[in-house]
C-alpha positions as CSV (number, residue, x, y, z in Angstrom):
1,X,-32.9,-10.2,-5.6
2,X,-30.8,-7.1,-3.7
3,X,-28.8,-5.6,-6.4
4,X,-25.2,-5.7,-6.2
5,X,-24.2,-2.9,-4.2
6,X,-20.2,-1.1,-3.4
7,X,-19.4,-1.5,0.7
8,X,-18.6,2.1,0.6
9,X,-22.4,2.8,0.1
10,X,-23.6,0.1,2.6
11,X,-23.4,-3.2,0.3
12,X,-21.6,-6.7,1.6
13,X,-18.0,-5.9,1.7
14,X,-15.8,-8.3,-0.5
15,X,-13.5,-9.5,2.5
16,X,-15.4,-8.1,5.6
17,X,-12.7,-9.7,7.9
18,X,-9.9,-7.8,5.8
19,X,-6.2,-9.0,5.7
20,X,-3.4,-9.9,8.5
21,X,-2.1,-7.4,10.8
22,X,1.1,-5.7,10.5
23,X,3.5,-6.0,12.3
24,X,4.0,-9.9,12.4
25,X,4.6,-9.9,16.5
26,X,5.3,-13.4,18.8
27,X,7.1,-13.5,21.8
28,X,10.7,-13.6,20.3
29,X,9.4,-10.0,19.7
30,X,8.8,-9.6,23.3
31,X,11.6,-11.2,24.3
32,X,14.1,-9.5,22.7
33,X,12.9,-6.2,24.3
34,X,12.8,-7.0,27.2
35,X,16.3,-8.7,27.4
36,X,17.9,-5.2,26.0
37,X,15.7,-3.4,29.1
38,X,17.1,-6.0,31.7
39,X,20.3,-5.6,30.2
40,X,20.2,-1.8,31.2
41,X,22.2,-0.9,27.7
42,X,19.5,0.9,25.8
43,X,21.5,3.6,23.5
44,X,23.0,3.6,20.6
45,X,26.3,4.3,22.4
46,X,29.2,3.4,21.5
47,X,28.7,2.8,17.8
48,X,27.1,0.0,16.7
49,X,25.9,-1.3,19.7
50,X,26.0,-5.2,19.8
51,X,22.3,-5.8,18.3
52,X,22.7,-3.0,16.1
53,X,25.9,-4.7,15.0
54,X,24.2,-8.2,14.8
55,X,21.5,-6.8,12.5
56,X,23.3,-4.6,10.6
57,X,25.7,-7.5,9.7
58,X,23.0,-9.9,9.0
59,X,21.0,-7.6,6.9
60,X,24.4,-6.5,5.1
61,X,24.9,-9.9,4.3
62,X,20.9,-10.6,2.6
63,X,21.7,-7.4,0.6
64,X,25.1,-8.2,-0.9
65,X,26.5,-5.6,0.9
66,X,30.2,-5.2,3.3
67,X,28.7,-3.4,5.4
68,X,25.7,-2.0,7.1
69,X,24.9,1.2,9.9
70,X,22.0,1.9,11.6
71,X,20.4,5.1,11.9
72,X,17.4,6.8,13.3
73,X,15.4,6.5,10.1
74,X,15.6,6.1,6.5
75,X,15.4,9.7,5.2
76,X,18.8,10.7,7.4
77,X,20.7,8.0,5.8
78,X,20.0,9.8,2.7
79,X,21.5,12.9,4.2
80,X,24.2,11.0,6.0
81,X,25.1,9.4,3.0
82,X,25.1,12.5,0.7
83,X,27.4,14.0,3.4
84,X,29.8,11.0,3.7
85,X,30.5,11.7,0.3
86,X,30.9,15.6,0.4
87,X,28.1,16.4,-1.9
88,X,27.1,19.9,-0.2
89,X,26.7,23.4,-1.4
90,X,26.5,24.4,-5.0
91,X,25.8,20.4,-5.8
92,X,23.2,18.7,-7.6
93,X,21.7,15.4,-7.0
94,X,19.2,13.7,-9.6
95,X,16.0,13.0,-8.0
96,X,12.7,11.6,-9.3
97,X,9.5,13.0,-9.3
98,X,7.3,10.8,-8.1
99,X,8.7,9.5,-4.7
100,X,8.2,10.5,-0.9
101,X,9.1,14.3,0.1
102,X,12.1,12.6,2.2
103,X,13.9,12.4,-1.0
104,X,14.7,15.7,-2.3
105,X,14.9,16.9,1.7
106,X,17.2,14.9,2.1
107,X,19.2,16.3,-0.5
108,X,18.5,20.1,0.5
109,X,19.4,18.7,4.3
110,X,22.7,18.2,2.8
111,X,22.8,21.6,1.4
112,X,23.0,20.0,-2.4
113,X,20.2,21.4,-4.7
114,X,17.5,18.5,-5.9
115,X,17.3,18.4,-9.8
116,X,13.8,16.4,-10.4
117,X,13.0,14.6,-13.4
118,X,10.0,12.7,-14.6
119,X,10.2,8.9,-14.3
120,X,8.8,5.9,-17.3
121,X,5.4,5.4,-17.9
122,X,5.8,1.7,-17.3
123,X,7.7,1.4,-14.1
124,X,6.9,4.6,-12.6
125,X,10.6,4.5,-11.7
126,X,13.7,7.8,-12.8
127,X,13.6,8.0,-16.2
128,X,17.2,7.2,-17.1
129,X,17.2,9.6,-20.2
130,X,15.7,12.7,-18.3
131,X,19.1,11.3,-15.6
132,X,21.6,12.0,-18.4
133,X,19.3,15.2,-19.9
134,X,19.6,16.9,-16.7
135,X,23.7,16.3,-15.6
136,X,25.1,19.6,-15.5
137,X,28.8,20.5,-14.3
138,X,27.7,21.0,-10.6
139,X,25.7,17.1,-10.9
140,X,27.4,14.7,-7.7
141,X,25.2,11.9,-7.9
142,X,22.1,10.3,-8.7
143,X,19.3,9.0,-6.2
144,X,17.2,6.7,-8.3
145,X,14.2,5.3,-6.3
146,X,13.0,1.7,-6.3
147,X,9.4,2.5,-5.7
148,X,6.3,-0.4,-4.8
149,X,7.9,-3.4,-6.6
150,X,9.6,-1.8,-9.4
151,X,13.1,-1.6,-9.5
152,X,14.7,1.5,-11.3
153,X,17.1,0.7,-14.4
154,X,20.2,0.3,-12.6
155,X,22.4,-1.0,-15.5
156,X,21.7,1.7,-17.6
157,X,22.0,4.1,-14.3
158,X,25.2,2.8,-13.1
159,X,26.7,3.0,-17.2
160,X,25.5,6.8,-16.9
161,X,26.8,7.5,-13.4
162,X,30.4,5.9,-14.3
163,X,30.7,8.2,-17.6
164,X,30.1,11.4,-15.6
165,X,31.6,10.3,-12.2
166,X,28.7,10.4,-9.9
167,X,27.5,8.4,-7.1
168,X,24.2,6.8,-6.6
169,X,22.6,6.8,-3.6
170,X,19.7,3.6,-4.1
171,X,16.8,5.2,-2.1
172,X,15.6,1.4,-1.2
173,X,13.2,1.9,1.6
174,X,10.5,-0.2,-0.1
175,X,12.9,-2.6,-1.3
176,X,14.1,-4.7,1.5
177,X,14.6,-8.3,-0.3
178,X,14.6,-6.7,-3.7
179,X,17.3,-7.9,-6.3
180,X,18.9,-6.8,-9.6
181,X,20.8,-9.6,-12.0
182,X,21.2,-11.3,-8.4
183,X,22.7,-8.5,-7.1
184,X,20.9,-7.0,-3.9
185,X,18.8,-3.5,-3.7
186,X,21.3,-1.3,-2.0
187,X,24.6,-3.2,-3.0
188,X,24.6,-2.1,-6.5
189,X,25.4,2.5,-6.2
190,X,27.5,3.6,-4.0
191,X,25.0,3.6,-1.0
192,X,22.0,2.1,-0.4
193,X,19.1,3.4,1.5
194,X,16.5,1.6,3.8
195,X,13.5,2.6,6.1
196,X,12.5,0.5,8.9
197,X,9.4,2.8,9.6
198,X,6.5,1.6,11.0
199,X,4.5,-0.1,8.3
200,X,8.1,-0.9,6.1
201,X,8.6,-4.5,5.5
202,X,11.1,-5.2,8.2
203,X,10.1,-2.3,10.8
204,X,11.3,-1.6,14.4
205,X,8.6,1.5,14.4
206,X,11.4,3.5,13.5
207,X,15.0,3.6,12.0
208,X,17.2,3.2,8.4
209,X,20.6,1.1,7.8
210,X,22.6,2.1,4.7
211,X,24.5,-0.1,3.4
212,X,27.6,-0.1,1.4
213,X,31.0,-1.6,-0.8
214,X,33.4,0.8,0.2
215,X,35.0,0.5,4.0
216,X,36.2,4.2,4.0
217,X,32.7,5.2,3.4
218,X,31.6,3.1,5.9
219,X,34.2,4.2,8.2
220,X,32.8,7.8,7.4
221,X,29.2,7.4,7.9
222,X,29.8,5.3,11.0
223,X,31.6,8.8,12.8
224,X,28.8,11.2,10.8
225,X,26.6,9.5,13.5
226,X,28.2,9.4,16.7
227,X,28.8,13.2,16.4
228,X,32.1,13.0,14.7
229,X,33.9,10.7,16.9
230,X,36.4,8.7,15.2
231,X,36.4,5.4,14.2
232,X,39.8,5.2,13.2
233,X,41.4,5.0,16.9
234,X,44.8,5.3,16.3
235,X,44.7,8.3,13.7
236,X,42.1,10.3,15.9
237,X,40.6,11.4,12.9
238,X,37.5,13.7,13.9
239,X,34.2,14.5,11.2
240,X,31.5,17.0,11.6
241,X,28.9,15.2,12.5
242,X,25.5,14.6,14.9
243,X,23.6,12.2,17.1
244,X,21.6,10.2,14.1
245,X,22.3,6.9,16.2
246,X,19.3,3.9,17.0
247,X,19.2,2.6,19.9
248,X,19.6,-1.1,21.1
249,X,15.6,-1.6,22.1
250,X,15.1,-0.9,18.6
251,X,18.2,-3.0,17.2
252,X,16.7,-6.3,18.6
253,X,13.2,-5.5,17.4
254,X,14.9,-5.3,13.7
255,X,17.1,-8.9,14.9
256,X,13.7,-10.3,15.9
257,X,12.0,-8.9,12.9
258,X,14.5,-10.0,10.6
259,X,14.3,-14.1,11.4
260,X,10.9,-13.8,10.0
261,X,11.2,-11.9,6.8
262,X,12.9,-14.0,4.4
263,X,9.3,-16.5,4.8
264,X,7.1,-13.0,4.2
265,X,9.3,-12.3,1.4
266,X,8.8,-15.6,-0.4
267,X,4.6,-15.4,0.9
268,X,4.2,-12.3,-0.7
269,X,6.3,-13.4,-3.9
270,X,4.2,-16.6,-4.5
271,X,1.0,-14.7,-4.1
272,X,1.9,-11.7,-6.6
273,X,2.7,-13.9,-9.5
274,X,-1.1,-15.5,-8.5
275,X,-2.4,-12.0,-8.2
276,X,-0.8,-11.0,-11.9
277,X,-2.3,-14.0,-13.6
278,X,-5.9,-13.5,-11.9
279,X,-5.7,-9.9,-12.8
280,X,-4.7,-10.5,-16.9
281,X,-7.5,-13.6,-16.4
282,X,-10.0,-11.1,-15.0
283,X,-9.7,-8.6,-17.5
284,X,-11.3,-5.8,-15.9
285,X,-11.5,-2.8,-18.2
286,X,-9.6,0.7,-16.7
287,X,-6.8,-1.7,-15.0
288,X,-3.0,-2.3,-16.0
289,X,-0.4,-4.0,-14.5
290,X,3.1,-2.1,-14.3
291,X,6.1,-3.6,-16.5
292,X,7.9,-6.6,-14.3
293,X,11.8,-6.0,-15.8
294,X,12.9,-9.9,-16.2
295,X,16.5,-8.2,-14.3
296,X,14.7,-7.5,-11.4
297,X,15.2,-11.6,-10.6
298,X,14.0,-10.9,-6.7
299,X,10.6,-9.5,-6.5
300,X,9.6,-8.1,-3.0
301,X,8.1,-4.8,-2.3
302,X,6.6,-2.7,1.1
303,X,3.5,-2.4,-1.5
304,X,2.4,-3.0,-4.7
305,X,1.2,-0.7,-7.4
306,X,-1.2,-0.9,-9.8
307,X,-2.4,2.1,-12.7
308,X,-6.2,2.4,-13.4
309,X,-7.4,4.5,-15.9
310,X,-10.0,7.2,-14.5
311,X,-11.8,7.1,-17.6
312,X,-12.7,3.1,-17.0
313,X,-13.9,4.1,-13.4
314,X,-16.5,6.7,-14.9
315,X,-13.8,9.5,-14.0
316,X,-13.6,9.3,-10.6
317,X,-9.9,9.0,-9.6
318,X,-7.3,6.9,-7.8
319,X,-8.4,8.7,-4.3
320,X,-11.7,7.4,-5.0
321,X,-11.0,4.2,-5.9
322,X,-8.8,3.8,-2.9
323,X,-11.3,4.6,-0.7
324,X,-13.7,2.1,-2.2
325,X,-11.5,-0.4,-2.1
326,X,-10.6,-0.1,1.6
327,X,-14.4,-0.2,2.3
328,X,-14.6,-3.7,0.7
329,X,-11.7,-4.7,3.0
330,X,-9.0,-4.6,0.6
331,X,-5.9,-2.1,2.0
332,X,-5.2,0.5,-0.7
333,X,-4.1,4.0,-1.0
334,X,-2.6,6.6,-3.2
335,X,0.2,7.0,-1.7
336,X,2.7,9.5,-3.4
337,X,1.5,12.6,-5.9
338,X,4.2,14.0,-7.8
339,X,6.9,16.5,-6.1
340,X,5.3,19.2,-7.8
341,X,1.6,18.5,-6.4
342,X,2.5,17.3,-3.2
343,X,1.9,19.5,0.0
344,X,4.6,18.0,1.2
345,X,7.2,19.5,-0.9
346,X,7.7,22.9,0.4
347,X,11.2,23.6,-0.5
348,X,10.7,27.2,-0.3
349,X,10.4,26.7,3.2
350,X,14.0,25.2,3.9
351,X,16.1,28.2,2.8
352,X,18.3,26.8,0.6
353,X,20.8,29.5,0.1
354,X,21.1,29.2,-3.8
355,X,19.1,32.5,-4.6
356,X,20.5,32.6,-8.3
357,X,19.3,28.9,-8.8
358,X,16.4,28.4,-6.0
359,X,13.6,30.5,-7.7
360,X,14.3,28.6,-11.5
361,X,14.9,25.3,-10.2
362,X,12.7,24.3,-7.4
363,X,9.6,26.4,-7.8
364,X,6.8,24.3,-7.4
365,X,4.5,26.1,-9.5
366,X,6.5,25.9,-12.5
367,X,7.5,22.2,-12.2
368,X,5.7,19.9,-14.9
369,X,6.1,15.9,-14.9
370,X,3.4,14.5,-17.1
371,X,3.8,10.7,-16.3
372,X,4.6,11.6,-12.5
373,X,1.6,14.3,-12.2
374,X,-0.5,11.7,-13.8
375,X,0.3,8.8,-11.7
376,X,-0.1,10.6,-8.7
377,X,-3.2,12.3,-9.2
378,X,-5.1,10.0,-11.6
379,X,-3.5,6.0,-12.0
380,X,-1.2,5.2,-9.1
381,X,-3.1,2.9,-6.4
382,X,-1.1,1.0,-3.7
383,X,-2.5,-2.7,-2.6
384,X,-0.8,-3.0,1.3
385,X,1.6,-5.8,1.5
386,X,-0.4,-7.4,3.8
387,X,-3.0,-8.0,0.8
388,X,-0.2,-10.9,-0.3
389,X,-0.3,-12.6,3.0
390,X,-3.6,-14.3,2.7
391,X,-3.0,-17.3,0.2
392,X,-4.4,-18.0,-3.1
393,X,-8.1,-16.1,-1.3
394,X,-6.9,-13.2,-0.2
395,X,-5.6,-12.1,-3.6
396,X,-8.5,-13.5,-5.3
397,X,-10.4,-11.4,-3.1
398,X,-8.5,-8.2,-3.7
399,X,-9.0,-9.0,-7.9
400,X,-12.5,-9.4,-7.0
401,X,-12.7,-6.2,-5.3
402,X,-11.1,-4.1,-8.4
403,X,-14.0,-5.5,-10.6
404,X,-16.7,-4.7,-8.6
405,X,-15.5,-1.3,-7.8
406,X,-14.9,-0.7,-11.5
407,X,-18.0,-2.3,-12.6
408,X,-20.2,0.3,-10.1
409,X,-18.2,3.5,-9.0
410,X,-19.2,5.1,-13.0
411,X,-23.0,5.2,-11.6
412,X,-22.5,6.1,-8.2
413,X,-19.2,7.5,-7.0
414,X,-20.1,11.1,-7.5
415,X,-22.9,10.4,-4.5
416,X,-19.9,9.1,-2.2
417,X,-18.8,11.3,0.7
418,X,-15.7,13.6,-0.1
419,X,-12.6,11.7,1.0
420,X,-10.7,13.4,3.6
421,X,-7.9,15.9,3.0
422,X,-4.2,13.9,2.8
423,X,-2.1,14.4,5.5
């Protein structure tokens, strides 16, 4: 009998033939494109062109939201939206620690200083207590981060954010679908923030909406985009603002895109809740689900985060563990380290013009998160969305997959290749 051996060291992968393909593309796909290149109208110009328009209204609509505009991508929405509310020089915006590099840039792309703070052990979303710890006369507003499919405290964020008068900018790009005591991701702050990246849950490639409440502020983003124009015809009222418009070919890929995400949604949300139960059934040592918050009453997520424990995996971290994973067929990565480990992060580099501030606030080297650094460098591993498109198997499969890889990489990971730098 051949002893049971991980794929990553030549063994029989779990799932050899892996997990479905992202993007979801048929011909409405192809279609649409191709109607926008007969049409010969493939800009952005004027703002919203008439598929932008469609999506953004549709989308708008499936968030809870007024309105919706579309934008090149989803960390200039960020910046768009910080601008549309005049948060600039000398201000502060709450950020958390463990999220993508686009969220404090797009702060300092503002000209507003990022104030980061650690996030809860449980959700790995902002810590609402290190929020209120950290306001400071010169605080405008709050970008909590709705990371994987964890939703950040929003009641408690909102309650703080209405005592001290600041806005919150919902950084939602992995939260398309998501809701909050019925209330949809986006459609609770001020602003909310999506990504339609490439591998994002409804993707053109490329692009962002934010969505909002408030029709002045959507007035205001709407002209930051065009390059100031004016969207207020008869008052000619001109902004400072820049080309951050998407263009139509990319507008009816997110229209196309769109009529098929509500059944992905509901796929992936039937298959979590069997992945959770085979996971607590399974038992396997070093493994821990993250907290699901009973207010989060919409569960969808770009992926889906789980927290080993190193010490369970004979010491070898969540890098490792990710790469033996995607050797048995199972799509999983580490995704984000904290801000202050990630070589991403290179504020020093942007020139913030804050000398009095810059050096004690945003030096890298003296920034310390414990539950971010951890989760980053040791627990966090992300299963790929498409992992909950395979039925009742697939997940089965992917729970399968985390046992064996616990049960051998103690003996044998230290003989594995060295995984290659991140990029």
């Amino acid at each position: 009998m051949v002893a049971e051996q991980l794929a990553i060291l030549g063994g029989e992968p779990v799932r050899p033939g892996g997990y479905p393909a992202w993007p979801e593309v048929d011909q409405t796909d192809v279609d649409g494109v191709v109607a926008v290149v007969r049409s010969g109208r493939w800009g952005g110009h004027p703002v919203p062109g008439p598929l932008a328009a469609e999506f953004c209204e549709r989308f708008a609509a499936l968030q809870g939201a007024r309105h919706g505009v579309l934008l090149m991508n989803g960390t200039v929405t960020m910046e768009v939206a910080l601008r549309a509310l005049d948060i600039g020089w000398h201000d502060e915006v709450i950020v958390p620690a463990l999220t993508f590099a686009a969220t404090p840039y797009a702060v300092i792309a503002a000209g507003a200083l990022p104030v980061i703070v650690d996030v809860l052990p449980g959700t790995w979303a902002i810590d609402p207590d290190a929020v209120e710890a950290a306001i400071t006369p010169r605080t405008r507003g709050i970008i909590p981060v709705h990371l994987g499919q964890s939703m950040a405290d929003m009641d408690r964020l909102m309650a703080i954010a209405g005592r001290h008068g600041l806005a919150v900018i919902e950084d939602s790009a992995h939260s398309h679908g998501k809701a909050w005591n019925g209330h949809g991701a986006g459609s609770i702050g001020t602003f909310g923030s999506f990504s339609h990246q490439s591998s994002k849950i409804l993707t053109a490639g490329e692009g962002g909406t934010l969505i909002t409440n408030d029709d002045r502020l959507a007035e205001r983003v709407s002209s930051i985009i065009d390059c100031g124009r004016p969207k207020d015809a008869e008052e000619r009222n001109y902004t400072f603002g820049g080309n951050y418009r998407l263009g139509e070919l990319h507008a009816a890929l997110l229209v196309s895109q769109l009529a098929k995400f509500e059944r992905q949604v509901e796929e992936r949300a039937a298959n979590v809740e069997t992945f959770e139960r085979l996971v607590v059934e399974a038992g396997t040592p070093g493994v821990r689900l993250l907290d699901v918050d009973p207010r989060n009453t919409r569960r969808s997520f770009w992926k889906y985060m789980i927290a080993i424990d190193p010490d369970a995996f004979g010491g070898a971290d969540n890098t490792t563990v990710c790469a033996a994973l995607e050797a048995e067929g199972v799509g999983a990565d580490v995704a984000y380290p904290s801000l202050s480990r990630d070589p991403l992060f290179q504020p020093s580099l942007s020139r913030l013009p804050v000398p009095t501030q810059f050096p004690e606030r945003l030096d890298v080297a003296e920034m310390e998160f414990p539950v971010a650094d951890r989760a980053g460098a040791k627990e966090s591993v992300y299963l790929h969305e498409n992992v909950f498109r395979a039925g009742s198997e697939g997940v089965a499969d992917a729970v399968e997959a985390i046992a064996k890889v616990q049960r051998l990489l103690p003996d044998t990971w230290r003989s594995l290749p060295k995984p290659r730098p991140r990029e």
